[in-house]
ChimeraX commands (.cxc) that place a marker at each C-alpha (Angstrom):
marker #1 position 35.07,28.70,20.62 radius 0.5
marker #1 position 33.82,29.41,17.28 radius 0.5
marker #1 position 34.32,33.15,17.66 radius 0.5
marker #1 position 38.03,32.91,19.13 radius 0.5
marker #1 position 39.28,30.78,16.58 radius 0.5
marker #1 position 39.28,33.83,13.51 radius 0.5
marker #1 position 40.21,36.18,16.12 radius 0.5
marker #1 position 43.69,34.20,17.56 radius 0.5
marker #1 position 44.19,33.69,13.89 radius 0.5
marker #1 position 43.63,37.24,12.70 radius 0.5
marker #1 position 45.90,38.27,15.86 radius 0.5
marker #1 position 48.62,35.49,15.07 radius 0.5
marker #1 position 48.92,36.78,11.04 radius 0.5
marker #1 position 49.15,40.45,12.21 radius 0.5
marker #1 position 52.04,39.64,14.80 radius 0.5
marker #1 position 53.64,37.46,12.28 radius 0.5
marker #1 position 53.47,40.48,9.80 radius 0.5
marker #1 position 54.77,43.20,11.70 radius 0.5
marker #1 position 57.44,40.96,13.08 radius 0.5
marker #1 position 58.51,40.13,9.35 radius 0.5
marker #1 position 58.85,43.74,8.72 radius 0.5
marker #1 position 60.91,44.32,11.87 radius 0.5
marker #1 position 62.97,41.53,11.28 radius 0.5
marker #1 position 63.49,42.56,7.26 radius 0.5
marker #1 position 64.16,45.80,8.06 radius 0.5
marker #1 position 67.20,45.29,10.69 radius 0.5
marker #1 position 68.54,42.93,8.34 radius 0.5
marker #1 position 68.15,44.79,4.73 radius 0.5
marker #1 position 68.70,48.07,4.37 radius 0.5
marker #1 position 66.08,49.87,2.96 radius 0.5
marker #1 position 66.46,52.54,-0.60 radius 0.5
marker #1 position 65.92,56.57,0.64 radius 0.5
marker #1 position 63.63,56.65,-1.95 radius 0.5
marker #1 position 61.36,53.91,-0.10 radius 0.5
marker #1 position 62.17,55.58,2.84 radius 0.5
marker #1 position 60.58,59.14,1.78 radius 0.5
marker #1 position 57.54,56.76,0.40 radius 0.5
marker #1 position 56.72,55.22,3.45 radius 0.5
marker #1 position 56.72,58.63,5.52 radius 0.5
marker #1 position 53.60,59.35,3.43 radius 0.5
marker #1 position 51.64,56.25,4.38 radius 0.5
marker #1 position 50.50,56.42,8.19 radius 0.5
marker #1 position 48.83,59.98,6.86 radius 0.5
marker #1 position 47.36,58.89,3.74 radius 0.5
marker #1 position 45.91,55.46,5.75 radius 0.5
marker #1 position 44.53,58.73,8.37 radius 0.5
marker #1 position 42.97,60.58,5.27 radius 0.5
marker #1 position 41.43,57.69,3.88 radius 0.5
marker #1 position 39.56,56.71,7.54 radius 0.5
marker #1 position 38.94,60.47,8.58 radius 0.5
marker #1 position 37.46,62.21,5.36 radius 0.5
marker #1 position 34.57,59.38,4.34 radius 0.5
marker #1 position 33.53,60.39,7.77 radius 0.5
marker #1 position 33.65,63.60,7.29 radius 0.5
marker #1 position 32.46,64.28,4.37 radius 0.5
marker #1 position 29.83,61.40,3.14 radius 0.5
marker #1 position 26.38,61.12,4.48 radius 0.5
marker #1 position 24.23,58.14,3.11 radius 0.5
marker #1 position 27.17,57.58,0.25 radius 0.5
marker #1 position 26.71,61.57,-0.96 radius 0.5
marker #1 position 28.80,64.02,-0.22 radius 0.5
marker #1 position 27.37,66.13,1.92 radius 0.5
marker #1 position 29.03,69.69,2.71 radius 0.5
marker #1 position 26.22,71.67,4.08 radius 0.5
marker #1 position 26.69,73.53,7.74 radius 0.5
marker #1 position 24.47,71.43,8.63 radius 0.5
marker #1 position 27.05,68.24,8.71 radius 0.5
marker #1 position 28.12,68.38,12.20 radius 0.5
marker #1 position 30.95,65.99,12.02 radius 0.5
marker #1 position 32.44,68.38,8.83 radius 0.5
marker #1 position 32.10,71.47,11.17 radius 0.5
marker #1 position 33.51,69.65,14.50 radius 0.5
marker #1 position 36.34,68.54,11.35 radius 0.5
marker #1 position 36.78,71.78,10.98 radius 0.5
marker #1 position 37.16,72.49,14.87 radius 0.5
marker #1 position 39.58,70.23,15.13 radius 0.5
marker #1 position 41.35,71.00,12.24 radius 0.5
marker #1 position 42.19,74.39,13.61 radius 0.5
marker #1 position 42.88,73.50,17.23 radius 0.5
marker #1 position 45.89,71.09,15.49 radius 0.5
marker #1 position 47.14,74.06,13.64 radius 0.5
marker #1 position 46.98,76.23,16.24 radius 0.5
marker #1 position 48.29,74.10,19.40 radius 0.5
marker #1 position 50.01,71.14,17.94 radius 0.5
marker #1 position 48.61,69.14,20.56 radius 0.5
marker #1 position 46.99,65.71,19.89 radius 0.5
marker #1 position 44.87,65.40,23.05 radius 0.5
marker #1 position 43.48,68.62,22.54 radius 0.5
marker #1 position 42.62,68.28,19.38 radius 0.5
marker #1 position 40.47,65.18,19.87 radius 0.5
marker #1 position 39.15,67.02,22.69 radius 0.5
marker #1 position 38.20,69.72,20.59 radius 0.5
marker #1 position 36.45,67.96,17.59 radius 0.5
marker #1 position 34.78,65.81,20.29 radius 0.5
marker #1 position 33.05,68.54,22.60 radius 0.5
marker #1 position 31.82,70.06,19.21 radius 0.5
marker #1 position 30.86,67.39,17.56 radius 0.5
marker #1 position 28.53,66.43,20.68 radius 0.5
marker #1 position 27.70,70.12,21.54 radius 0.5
marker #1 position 26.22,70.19,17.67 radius 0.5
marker #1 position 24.28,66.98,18.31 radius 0.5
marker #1 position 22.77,68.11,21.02 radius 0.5
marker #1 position 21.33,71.34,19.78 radius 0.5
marker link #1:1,2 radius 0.2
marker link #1:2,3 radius 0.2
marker link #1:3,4 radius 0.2
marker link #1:4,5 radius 0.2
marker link #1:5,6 radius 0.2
marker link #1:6,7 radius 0.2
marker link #1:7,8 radius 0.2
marker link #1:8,9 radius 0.2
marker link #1:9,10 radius 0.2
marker link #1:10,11 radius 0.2
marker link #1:11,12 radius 0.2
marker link #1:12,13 radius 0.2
marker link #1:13,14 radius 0.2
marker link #1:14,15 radius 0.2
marker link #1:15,16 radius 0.2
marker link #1:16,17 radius 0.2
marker link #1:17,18 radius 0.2
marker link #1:18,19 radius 0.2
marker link #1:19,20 radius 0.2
marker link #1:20,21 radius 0.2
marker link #1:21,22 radius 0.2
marker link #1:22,23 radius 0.2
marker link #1:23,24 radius 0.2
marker link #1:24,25 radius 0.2
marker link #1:25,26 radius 0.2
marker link #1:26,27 radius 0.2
marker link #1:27,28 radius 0.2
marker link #1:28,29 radius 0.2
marker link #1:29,30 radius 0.2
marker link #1:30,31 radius 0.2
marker link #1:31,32 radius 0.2
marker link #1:32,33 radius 0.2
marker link #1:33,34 radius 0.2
marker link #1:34,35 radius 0.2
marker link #1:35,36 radius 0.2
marker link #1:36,37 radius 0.2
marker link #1:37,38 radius 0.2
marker link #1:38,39 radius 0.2
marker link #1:39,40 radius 0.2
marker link #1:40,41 radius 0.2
marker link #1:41,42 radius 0.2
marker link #1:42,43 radius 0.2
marker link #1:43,44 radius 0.2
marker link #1:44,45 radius 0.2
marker link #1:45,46 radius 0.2
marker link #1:46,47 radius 0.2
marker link #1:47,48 radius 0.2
marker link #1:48,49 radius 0.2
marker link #1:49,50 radius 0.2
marker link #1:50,51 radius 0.2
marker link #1:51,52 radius 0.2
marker link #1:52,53 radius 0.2
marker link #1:53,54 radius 0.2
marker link #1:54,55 radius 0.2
marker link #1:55,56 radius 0.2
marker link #1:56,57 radius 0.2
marker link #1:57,58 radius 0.2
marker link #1:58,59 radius 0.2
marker link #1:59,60 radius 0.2
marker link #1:60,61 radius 0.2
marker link #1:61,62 radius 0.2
marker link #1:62,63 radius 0.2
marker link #1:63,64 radius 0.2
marker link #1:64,65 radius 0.2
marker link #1:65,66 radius 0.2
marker link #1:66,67 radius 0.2
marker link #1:67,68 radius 0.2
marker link #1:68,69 radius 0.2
marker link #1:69,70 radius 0.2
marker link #1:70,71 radius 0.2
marker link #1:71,72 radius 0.2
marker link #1:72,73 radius 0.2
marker link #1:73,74 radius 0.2
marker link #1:74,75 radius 0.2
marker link #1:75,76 radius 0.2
marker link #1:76,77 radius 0.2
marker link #1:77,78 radius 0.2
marker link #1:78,79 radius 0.2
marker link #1:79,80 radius 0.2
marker link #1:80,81 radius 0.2
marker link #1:81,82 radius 0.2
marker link #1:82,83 radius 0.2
marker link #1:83,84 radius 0.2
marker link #1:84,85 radius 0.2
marker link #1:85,86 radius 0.2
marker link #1:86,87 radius 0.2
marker link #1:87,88 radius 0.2
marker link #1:88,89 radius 0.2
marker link #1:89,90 radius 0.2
marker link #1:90,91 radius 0.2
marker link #1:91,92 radius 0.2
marker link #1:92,93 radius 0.2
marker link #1:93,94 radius 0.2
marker link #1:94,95 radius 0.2
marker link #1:95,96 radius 0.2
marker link #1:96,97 radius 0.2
marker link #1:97,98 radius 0.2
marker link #1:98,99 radius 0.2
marker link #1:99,100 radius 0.2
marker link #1:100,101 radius 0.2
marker link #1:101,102 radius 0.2
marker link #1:102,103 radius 0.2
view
């Protein structure tokens, strides 16, 4: 019981959030200009998860060839220029990314 205590909590105060939001939102309407702002956030939150990973080995950056999650970044990078296609782009990075492991 002790563990599912924090995690019905945690999962409560997220609903409650996001229902705030959606309740706010189809009540108030919203300024453009915090409109254009918040198109900017779901890829910003993205960048700020993806390139650490990326990029940072033991807390240094670390952009030899020799990172093989930069160069499957790089993979996948291209294959979501290229084909606009989310699934393959995971794909992509992840066959890679596991084909440079190997070796």
């Amino acid at each position: 019981m002790n563990a599912w205590l924090p995690i019905l909590v945690a999962g409560l105060l997220t609903y409650a959030t996001r229902l705030s939001f959606i309740l706010l939102f189809g009540r108030v309407e919203i300024p453009l200009w915090l409109r254009r702002a918040l198109r900017y956030v779901p890829p910003a939150v993205l960048t700020a998860i993806v390139f650490p990973e990326l990029l940072l080995q033991d807390g240094a950056l670390f952009l030899a060839p020799g990172n093989d999650r930069l160069v499957a970044g790089i993979a996948a990078i291209l294959v979501a220029w290229r084909t606009k296609n989310v699934l393959l782009t995971i794909l992509a990075g992840m066959l890679v990314l596991w084909v440079l492991q190997l070796l």
